[in-house]
Structure formats: structure tokens, C-alpha cells
ZALOGU-405824 format. One line per 5 residues: number of its first residue (from 1); their letters; for each residue x negated, y, z of C-alpha. Coordinates in pm, whole numbers, always signed. Layout:
BEGIN
NUM	A	X:Y:Z; ...
***
This chain:
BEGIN
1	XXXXX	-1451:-7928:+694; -1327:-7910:+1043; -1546:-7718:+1298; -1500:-7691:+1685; -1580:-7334:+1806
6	XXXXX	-1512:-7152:+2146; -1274:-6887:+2197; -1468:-6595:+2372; -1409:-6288:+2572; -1361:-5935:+2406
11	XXXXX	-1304:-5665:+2587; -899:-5718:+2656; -867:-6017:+2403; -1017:-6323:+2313; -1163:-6451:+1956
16	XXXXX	-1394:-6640:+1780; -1721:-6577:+1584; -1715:-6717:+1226; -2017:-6847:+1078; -2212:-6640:+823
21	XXXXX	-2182:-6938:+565; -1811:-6933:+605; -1794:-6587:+581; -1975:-6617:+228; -1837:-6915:+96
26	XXXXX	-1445:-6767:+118; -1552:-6461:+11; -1459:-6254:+366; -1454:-5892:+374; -1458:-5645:+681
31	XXXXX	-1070:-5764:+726; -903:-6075:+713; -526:-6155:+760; -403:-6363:+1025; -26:-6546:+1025
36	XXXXX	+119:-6848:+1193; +201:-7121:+988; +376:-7421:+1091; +205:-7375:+1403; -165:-7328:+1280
41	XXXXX	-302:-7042:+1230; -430:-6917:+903; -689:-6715:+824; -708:-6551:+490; -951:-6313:+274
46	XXXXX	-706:-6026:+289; -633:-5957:-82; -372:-5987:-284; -301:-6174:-587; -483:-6023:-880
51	XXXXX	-654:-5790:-684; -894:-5605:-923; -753:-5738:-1220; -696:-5388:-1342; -1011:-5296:-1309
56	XXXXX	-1160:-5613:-1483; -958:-5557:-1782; -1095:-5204:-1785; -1424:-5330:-1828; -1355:-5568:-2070
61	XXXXX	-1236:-5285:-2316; -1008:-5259:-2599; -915:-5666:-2712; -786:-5464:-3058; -1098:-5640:-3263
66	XXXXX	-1060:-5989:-3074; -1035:-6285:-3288; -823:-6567:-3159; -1021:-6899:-3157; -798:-7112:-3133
71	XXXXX	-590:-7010:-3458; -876:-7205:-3683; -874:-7548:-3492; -688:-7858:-3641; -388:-7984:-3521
76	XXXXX	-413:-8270:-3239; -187:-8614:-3118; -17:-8337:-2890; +33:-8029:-3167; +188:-8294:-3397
81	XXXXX	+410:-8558:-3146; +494:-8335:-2847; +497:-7985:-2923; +823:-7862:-3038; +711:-7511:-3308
***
């Protein structure tokens, strides 16, 4: 989606206003990171890879009792021609 805004005055600086349904469908923050690249620049939500991954695993608990569901299934055209076991 390509979008045509203006570049206005702030205080010293200039910069644009991004839409509210931007905003929520990229998931922005109070920060964003800005960088050059190739000539455009790119605007980004600001966190790193895996961010909060920790903390999603901590809620998830222990994985000690978890049954693996794909151990039961029958073997398919790819488990028996193209996998090498």
C-alpha cells in the first residue's frame, strides 16, 4: 500500500504523522527505528528478533509432560522416498 503524506514542521525538524491504522496494523510502539536502505528509508517496530520469547516460554511452563504428536502418525510419499533416517 503506498500512501502520499506531507512532511511537516516540528520545532527544529521536520516529520510525518502516521496513521492510527498503520500504527496498529505493524504493531508500533512509542519508538520505532529508522535506517537508510538502498536509498529508502525504513521504518521498523523497534524490536528485536525473538523479543519476548523468554517470557512466552515462561508462561507456557514446564514441556516435561508434553507428548509429541507427531511420533504416532504414519509414514508419508516424503518419510519413505525423500527423507534420508
Amino acid at each position: 500500500m503506498a500512501m502520499v503524506v506531507a512532511l511537516e514542521n516540528m520545532g527544529s525538524s521536520r516529520g510525518i504523522q502516521i496513521p492510527d491504522t498503520i500504527i496498529e496494523q505493524f504493531g508500533l510502539g512509542e519508538q520505532v527505528d529508522i535506517q537508510v536502505v538502498n536509498g529508502d528509508l525504513v521504518i521498523t517496530n523497534g524490536r528485536k528478533p525473538r523479543e519476548g520469547w523468554d517470557a512466552a516460554f515462561e508462561r507456557a511452563g514446564s514441556s516435561v509432560n508434553d507428548e509429541l504428536l507427531l511420533e504416532n502418525l504414519p509414514r508419508n510419499r516424503f518419510d519413505q522416498e525423500e527423507w534420508d533416517w
